[in-house]
Structure formats: structure tokens, C-alpha cells
C-alpha positions as CSV (number, residue, x, y, z in Angstrom):
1,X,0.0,0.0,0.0
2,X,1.5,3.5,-0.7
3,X,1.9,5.9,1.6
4,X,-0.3,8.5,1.0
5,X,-3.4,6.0,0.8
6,X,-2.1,4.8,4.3
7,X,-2.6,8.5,5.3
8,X,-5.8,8.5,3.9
9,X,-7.0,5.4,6.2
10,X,-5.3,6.9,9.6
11,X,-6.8,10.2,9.0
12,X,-10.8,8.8,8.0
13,X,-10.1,6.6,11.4
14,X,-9.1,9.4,13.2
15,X,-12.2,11.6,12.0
16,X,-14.4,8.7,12.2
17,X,-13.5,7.0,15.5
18,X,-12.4,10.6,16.7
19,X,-9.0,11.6,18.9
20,X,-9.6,10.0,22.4
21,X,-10.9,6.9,21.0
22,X,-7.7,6.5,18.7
23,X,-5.2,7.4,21.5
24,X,-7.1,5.1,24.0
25,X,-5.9,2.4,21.0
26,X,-2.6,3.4,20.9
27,X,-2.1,2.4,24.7
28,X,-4.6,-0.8,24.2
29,X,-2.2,-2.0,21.0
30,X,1.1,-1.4,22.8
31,X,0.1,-3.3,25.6
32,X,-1.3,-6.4,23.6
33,X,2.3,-6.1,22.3
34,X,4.0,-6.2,25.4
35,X,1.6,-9.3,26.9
36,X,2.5,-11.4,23.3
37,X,6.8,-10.6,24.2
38,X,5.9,-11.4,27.8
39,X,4.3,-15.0,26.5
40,X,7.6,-15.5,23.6
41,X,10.3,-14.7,26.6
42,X,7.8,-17.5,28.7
43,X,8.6,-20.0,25.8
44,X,4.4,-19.9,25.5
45,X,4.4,-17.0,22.7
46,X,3.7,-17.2,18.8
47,X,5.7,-15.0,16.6
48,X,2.6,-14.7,14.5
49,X,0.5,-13.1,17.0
50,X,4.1,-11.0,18.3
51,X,3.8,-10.0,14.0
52,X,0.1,-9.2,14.6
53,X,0.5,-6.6,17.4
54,X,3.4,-4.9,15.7
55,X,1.4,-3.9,12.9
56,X,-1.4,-2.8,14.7
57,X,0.8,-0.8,17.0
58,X,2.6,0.7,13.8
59,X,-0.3,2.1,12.9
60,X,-2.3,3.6,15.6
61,X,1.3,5.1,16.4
62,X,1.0,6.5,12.6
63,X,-2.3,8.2,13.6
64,X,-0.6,9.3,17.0
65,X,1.9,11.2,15.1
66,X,-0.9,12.2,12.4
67,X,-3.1,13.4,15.4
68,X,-0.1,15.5,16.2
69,X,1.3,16.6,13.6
70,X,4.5,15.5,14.2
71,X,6.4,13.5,11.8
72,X,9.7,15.0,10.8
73,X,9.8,15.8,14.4
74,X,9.8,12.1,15.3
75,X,12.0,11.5,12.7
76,X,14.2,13.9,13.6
77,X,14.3,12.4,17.1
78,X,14.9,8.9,15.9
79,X,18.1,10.2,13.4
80,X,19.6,11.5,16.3
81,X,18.6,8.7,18.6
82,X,20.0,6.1,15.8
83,X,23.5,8.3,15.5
84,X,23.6,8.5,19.5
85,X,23.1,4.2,19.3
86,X,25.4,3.9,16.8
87,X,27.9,5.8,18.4
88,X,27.3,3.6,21.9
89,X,28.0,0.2,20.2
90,X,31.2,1.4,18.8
91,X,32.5,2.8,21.6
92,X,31.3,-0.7,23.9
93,X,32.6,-2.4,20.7
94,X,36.4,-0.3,21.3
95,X,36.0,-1.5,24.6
96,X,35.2,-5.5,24.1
């Protein structure tokens, strides 16, 4: 699917199921997320459910940031984040 029809969908779900109800999803999504690692680090987990919950937590956090408004600030964030973790394993990797 191309990215400007997935913007389409979050922001029809947003107007349609309104703000609240899509942030209350966010939280709902992350945590079935967490409970399905919880289960795979128990040895009692299925990676296809694990695949299920990331996708629905990739998108409600797409209509978090669409809510928002922030994109290029996330991704700004997560460039510097990614230099700043970079950076990290090469200097633990200096040390090893």
C-alpha cells in the first residue's frame, strides 16, 4: 500500500472514530504487544501473533503522530537517537 493512501485510512479513522478513542488504541495496542513478548520470553508465545500486534501498533502510532502533527519531528528524534546508538555500540565495541 502507498503511503499516502495509508494516510488517507489513519486520518478517516481518526475523523471517524475521533482523537480519544484512537489514542485510547494506541495504549490498548502497545500493551497487547508487550503481553505477546511477555508470552515468547515464557517460551508460550507465537511469533505470528508478536507479528500481529506490531502492525497494529505501527499504525495507531502513525495516527498518534498524524493526530499530532509531528512526523519529521519524530524523525528527527529517531536520526539522532540512531546516530547517538550507533555511536554507543562502537564505543562498547572499542572497549570489548
Amino acid at each position: 500500500m502507498q503511503k499516502e493512501e495509508e494516510n488517507k485510512i489513519y486520518r478517516e479513522a481518526i475523523e471517524f472514530f475521533g482523537v480519544t478513542s484512537q489514542k485510547i488504541m494506541v495504549i490498548e495496542e502497545m500493551s497487547e504487544l508487550t503481553k505477546e513478548l511477555c508470552k515468547e520470553l515464557r517460551d508460550r508465545g507465537d511469533i505470528e501473533h508478536i507479528a500481529d500486534e506490531l502492525a497494529d501498533v505501527e499504525i495507531t502510532l502513525a495516527q498518534l503522530k498524524s493526530i499530532y502533527d509531528i512526523h519529521d519531528m519524530v524523525e528527527e528524534h529517531k536520526d539522532f537517537k540512531l546516530r547517538r546508538l550507533t555511536s554507543n555500540i562502537a564505543k562498547l565495541k572499542a572497549k570489548a
